[in-house]
C-alpha positions as CSV (number, residue, x, y, z in Angstrom):
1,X,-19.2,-27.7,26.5
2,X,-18.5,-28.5,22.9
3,X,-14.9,-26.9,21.3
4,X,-17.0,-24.3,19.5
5,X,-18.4,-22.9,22.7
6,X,-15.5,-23.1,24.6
7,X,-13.7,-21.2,22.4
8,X,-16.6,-18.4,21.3
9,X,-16.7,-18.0,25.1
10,X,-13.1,-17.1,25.5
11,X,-13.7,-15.1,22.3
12,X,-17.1,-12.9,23.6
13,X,-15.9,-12.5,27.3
14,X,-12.3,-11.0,25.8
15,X,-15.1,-8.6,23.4
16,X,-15.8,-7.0,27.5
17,X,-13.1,-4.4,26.1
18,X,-14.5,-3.4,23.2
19,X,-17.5,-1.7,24.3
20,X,-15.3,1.1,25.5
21,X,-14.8,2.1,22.0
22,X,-18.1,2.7,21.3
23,X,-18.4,4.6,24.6
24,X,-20.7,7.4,22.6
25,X,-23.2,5.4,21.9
26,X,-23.7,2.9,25.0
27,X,-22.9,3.9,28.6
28,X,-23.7,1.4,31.3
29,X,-25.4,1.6,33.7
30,X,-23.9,1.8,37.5
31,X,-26.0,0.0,39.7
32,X,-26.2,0.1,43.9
33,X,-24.1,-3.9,44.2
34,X,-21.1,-4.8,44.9
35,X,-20.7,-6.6,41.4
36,X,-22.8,-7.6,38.5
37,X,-22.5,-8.7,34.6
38,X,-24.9,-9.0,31.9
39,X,-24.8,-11.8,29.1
40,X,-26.2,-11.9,25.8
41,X,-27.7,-15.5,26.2
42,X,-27.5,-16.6,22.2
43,X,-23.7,-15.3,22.2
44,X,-22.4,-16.1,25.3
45,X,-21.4,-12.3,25.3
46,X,-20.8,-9.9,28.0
47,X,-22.6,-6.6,27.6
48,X,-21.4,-5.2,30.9
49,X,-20.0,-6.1,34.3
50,X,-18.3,-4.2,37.4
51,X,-15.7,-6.6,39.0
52,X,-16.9,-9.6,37.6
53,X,-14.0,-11.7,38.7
54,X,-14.5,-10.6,42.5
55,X,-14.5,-13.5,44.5
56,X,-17.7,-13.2,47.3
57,X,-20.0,-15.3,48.9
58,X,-23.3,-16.5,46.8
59,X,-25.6,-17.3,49.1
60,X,-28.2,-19.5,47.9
61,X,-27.4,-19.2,44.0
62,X,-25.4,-21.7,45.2
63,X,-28.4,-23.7,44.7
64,X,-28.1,-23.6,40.5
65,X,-25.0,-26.0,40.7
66,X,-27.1,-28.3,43.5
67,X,-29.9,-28.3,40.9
68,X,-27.1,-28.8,37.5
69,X,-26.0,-32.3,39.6
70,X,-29.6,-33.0,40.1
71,X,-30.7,-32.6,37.1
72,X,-27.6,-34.7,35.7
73,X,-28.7,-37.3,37.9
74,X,-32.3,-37.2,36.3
75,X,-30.6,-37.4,32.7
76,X,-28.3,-40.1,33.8
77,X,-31.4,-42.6,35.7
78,X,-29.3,-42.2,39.1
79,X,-32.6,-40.5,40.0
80,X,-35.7,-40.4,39.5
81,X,-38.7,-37.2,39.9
82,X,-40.6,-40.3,41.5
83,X,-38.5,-41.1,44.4
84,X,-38.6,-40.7,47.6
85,X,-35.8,-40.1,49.8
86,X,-35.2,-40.2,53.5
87,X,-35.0,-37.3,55.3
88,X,-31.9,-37.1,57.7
89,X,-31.5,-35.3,61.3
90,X,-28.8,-32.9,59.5
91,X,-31.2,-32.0,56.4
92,X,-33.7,-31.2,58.7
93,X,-31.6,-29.4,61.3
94,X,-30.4,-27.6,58.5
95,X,-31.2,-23.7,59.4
96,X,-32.1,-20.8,57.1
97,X,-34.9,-21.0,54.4
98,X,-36.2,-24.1,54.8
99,X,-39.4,-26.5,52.6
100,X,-40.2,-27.7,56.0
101,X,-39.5,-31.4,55.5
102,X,-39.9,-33.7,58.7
103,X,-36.7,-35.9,60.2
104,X,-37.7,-39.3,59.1
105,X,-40.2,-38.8,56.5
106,X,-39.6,-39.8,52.7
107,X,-40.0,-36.7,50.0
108,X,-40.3,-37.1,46.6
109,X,-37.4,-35.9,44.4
110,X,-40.0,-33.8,42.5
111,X,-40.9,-32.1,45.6
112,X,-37.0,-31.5,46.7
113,X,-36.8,-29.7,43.5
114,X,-39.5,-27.7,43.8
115,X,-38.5,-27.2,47.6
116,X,-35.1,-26.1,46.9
117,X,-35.9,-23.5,43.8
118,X,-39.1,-22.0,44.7
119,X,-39.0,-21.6,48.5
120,X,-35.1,-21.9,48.3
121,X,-34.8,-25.0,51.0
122,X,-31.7,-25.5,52.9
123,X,-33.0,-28.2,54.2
124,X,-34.7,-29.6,50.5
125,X,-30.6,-28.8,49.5
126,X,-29.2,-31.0,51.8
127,X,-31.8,-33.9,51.3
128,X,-31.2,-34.1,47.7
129,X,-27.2,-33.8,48.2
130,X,-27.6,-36.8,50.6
131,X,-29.2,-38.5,47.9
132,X,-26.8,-37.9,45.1
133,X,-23.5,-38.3,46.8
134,X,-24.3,-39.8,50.5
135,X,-23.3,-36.8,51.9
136,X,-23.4,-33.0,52.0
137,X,-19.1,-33.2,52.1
138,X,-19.1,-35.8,49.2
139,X,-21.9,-34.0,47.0
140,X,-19.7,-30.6,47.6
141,X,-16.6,-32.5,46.1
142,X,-18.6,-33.1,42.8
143,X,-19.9,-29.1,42.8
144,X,-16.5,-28.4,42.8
145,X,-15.4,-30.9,40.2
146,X,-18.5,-29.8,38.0
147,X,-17.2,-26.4,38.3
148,X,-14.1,-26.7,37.1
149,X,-15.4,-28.7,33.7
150,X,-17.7,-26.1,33.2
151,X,-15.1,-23.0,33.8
152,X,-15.7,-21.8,36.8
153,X,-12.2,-21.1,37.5
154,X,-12.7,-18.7,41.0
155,X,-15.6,-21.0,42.5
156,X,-15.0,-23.2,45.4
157,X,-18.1,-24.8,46.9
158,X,-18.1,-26.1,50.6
159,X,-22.0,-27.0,50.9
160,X,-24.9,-27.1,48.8
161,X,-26.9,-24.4,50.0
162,X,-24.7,-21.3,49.9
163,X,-24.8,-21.2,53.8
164,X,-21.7,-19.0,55.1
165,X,-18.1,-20.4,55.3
166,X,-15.3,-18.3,54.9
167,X,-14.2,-20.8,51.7
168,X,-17.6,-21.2,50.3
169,X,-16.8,-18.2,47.3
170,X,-17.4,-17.5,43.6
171,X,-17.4,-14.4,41.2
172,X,-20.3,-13.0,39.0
173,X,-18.7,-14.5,35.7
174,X,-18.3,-17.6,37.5
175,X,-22.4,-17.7,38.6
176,X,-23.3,-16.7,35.1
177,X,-21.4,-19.3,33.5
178,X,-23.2,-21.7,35.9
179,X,-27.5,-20.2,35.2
180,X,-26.1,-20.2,31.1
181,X,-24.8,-24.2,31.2
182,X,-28.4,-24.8,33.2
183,X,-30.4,-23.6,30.7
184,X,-28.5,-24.6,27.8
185,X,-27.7,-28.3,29.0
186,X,-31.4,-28.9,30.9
187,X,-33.8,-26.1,29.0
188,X,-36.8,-28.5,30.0
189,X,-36.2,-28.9,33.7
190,X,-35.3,-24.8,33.9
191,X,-38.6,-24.4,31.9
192,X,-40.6,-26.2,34.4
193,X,-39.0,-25.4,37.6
194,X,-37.5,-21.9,37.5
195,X,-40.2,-20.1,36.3
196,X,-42.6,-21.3,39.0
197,X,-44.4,-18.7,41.1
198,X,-45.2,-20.8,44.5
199,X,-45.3,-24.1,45.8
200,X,-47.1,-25.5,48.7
201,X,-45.9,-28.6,49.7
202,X,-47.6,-31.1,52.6
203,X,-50.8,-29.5,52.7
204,X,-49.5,-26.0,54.4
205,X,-49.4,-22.5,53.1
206,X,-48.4,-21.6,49.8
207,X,-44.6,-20.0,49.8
208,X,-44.0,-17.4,47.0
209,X,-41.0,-17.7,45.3
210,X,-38.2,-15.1,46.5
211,X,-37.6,-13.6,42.8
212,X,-39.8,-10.5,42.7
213,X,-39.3,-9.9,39.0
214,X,-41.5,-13.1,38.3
215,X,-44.3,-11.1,39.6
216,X,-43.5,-7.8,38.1
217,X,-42.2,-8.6,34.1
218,X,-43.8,-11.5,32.3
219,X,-40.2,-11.6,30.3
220,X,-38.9,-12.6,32.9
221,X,-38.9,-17.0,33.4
222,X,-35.8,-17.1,36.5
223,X,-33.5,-17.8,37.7
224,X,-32.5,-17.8,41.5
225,X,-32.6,-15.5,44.8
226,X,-30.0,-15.5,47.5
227,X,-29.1,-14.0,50.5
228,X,-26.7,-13.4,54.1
229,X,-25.6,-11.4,56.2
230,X,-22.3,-11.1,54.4
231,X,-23.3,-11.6,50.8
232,X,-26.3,-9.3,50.8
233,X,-29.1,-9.6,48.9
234,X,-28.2,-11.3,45.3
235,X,-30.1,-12.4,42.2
236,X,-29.5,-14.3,38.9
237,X,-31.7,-13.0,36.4
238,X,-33.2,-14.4,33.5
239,X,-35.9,-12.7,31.1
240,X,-37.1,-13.5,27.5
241,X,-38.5,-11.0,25.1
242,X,-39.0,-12.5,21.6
243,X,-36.3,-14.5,20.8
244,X,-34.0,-12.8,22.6
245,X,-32.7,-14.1,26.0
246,X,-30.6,-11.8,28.7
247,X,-29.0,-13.3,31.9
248,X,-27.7,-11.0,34.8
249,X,-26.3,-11.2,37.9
250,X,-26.3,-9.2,40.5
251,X,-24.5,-9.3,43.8
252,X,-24.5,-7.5,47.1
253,X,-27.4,-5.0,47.1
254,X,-28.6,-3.4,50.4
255,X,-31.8,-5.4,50.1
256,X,-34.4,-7.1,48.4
257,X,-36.3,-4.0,46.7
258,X,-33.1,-3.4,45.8
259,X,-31.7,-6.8,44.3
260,X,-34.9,-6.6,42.2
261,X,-35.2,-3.3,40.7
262,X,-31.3,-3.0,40.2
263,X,-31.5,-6.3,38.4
264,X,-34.8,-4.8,36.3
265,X,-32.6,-2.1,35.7
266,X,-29.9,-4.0,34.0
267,X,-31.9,-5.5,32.2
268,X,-33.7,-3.4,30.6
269,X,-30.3,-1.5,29.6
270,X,-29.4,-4.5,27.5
271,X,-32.6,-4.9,25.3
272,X,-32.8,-0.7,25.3
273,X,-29.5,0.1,24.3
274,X,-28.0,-3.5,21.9
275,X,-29.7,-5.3,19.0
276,X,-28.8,-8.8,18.9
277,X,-27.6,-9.4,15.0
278,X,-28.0,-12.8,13.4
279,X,-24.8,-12.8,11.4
280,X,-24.6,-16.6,10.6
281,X,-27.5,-19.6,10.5
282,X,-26.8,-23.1,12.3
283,X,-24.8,-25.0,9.6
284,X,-24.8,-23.2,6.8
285,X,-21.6,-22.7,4.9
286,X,-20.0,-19.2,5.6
287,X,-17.4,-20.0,3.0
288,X,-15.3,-22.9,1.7
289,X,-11.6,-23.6,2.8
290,X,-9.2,-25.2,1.2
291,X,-7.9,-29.2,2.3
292,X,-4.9,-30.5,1.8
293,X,-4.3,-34.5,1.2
294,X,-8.2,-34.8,1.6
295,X,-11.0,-37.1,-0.1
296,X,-11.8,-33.4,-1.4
297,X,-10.2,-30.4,-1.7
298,X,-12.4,-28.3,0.4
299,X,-14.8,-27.5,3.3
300,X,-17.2,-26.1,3.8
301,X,-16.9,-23.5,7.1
302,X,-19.7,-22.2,9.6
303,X,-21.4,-22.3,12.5
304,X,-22.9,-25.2,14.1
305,X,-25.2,-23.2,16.3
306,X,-27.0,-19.7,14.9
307,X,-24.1,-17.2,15.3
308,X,-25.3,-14.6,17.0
309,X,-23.9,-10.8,18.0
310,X,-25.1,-8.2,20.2
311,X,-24.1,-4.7,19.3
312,X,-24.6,-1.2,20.1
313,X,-28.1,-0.3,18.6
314,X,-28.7,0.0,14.7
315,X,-24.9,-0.6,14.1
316,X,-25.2,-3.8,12.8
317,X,-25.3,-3.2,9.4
318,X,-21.8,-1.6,9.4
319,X,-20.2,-4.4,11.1
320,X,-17.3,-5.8,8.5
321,X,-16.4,-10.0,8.8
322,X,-13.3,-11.2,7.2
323,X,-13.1,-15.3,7.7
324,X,-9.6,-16.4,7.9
325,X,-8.5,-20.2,7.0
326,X,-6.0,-22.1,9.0
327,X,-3.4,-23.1,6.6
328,X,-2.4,-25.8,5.9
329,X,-5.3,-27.8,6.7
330,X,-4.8,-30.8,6.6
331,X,-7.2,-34.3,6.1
332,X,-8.6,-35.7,8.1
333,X,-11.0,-33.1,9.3
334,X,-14.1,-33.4,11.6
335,X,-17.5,-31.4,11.9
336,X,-17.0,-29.2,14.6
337,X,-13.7,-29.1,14.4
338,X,-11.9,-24.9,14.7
339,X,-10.5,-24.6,11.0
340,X,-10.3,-20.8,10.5
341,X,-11.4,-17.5,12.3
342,X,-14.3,-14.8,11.6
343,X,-12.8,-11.6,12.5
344,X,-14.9,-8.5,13.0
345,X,-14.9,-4.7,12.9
346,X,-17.5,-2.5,13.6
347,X,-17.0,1.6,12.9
348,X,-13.7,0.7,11.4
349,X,-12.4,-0.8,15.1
350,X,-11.7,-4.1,16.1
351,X,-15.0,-6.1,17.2
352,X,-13.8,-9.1,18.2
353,X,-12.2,-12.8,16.6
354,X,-14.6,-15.8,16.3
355,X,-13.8,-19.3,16.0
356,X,-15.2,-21.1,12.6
357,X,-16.2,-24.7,12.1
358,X,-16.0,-27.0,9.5
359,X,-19.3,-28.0,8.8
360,X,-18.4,-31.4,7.4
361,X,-16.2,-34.5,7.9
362,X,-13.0,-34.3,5.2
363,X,-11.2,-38.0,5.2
364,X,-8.1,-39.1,4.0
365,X,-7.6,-38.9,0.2
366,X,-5.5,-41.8,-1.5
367,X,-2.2,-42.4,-1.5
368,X,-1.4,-40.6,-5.0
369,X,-3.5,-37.3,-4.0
370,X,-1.6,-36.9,-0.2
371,X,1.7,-37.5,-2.4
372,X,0.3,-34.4,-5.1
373,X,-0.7,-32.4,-2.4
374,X,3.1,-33.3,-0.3
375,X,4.9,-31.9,-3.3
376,X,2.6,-29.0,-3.7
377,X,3.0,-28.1,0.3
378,X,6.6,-27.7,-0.3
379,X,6.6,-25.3,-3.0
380,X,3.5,-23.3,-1.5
């Protein structure tokens, strides 16, 4: 995650807060789970959640951090969609939802994919941990080391197919930062896996892929189903309408009429009730700042990526922005480096503050100009 996002994350998922001010206009839903959250996709933003940072079991969306490795692996040429791998005794003793792969046959990576996502295989899970790390003990080592670059700060995997252990726990911020890194970092691979309807794999019946809402709203392209006995029924959420992209999870409903239509539900919240407000376009400059002891004497500031806000329907025009340069600033300075901050108010009340980027490289001026601008620093 690049520093922009890193620190616009920080910046939306402390904007949580906010909403309450603006209580009149939006009230969220309260939905029949024991957590949930709902992310505006382009923003990184938080619409709504109910215990967010609650740490319980994920079932099988533990699956979205076996598929991240796998498709890392794919990226990298550690593996290839044309491989075949063994499979072992213990992938195939493996119980739960299972692709039905046979102890000593070699399955296409391709197929392990499709295996694992649409028909959520325990057994397709295991293979392709096997494959990446050697083992299913060794591949949860990485999960757990991928987690914490990508900020999953209450996650701890034990396996890599969300079967039950007491230690095998994560939150609903947590599994929403994991399905938003997938289809930011891989939006091919989620494009041509997550979306898929069924798979029939060997020659024997067609399974249907868990997530109902594929079947029920064309918006919706993913993400991932999961269930036990002590998690309950679960679902990441993913739907599209227009441009606009919304992600929710939902954890812990009684069952899976209910993991669908509560997820619908949320959903459907988000587009009714928030507008998603293009404020700034990718690159263009926001403003200039000034550089001290530079080749120039100022930069221009932005937004790498399209900045984008979701707020409370047709409010967007009275949002307010005041961009704020960090002073001194001093050369050299890099694209995408933080050099100032866009803070916002909407209705006269604190909306939020934004990190801005520089949207060029500043170098070193000459020796005479960083001696000018020295003596001008001291009396500024």
């Amino acid at each position: 995650m690049n520093v922009f996002w890193k620190h616009l994350a920080v910046s939306f998922f402390a904007l949580f807060a906010v909403f309450g001010a603006h209580a009149q206009q939006v009230v969220a839903p309260t939905l029949a789970a024991k957590s949930w959250i709902l992310m505006e996709y382009a923003s990184g933003q938080f619409l709504t959640a109910e215990k967010p940072d609650e740490r319980l079991e994920p079932a099988s969306l533990t699956k979205l951090m076996t598929a991240y490795l796998t498709f890392s692996a794919l990226r990298q040429k550690t593996l290839a969609l044309e491989q075949s791998v063994p499979v072992s005794e213990k992938a195939w003793r493996t119980g739960g939802s299972k692709m039905f792969i046979r102890v000593g046959h070699m399955v296409l990576v391709e197929d392990l994919i499709k295996g694992m996502i649409v028909q959520s295989g325990n057994d397709a899970s295991v293979a392709l941990a096997e494959a990446l790390a050697g083992s299913e003990e060794a591949f949860a080592l990485q999960m757990n080391k991928e987690a914490a670059r990508l900020g999953m700060k209450q996650t701890h995997f034990k396996n890599a197919t969300g079967l039950p252990d007491p230690e095998h726990l994560t939150t609903a911020r947590d599994l929403v930062t994991l399905a938003f890194a997938l289809i930011r970092d891989f939006p091919e691979e989620y494009a041509r896996y997550y979306s898929l309807k069924e798979f029939r794999y060997n020659n024997m019946a067609p399974q249907r892929n868990r997530n109902r809402l594929l079947f029920v709203d064309p918006s919706v392209d993913g993400v991932k189903t999961g269930s036990t006995e002590a998690a309950g029924f679960c679902l990441i959420a993913s739907a599209k309408r227009g441009e606009r992209r919304l992600l929710s999870v939902v954890l812990g409903t009684a069952d899976e009429n209910a993991r669908a239509s509560e997820s619908l539900r949320l959903l459907n919240w988000g587009y009714q009730f928030f507008d998603a407000v293009k404020l700034y376009p990718a690159e263009q400059a926001a403003s200039e700042f000034k550089v001290w002891k530079g080749s120039q004497n100022k930069v221009k500031a932005g937004f790498l990526r399209d900045f984008v806000l979701a707020v409370p329907k047709a409010t967007g025009d009275q949002l307010k922005a005041e961009l704020i340069s960090r002073q001194p600033l001093i050369a050299p300075v890099k694209k995408g480096q933080v050099i100032g901050m866009l803070r916002l108010s909407l209705e006269g009340k604190a909306y939020g503050e934004y990190p801005v980027e520089a949207l060029e490289d500043v170098s070193r001026g000459n020796w005479f100009s960083r001696l000018i601008d020295t003596i001008r620093l001291w009396f500024a």
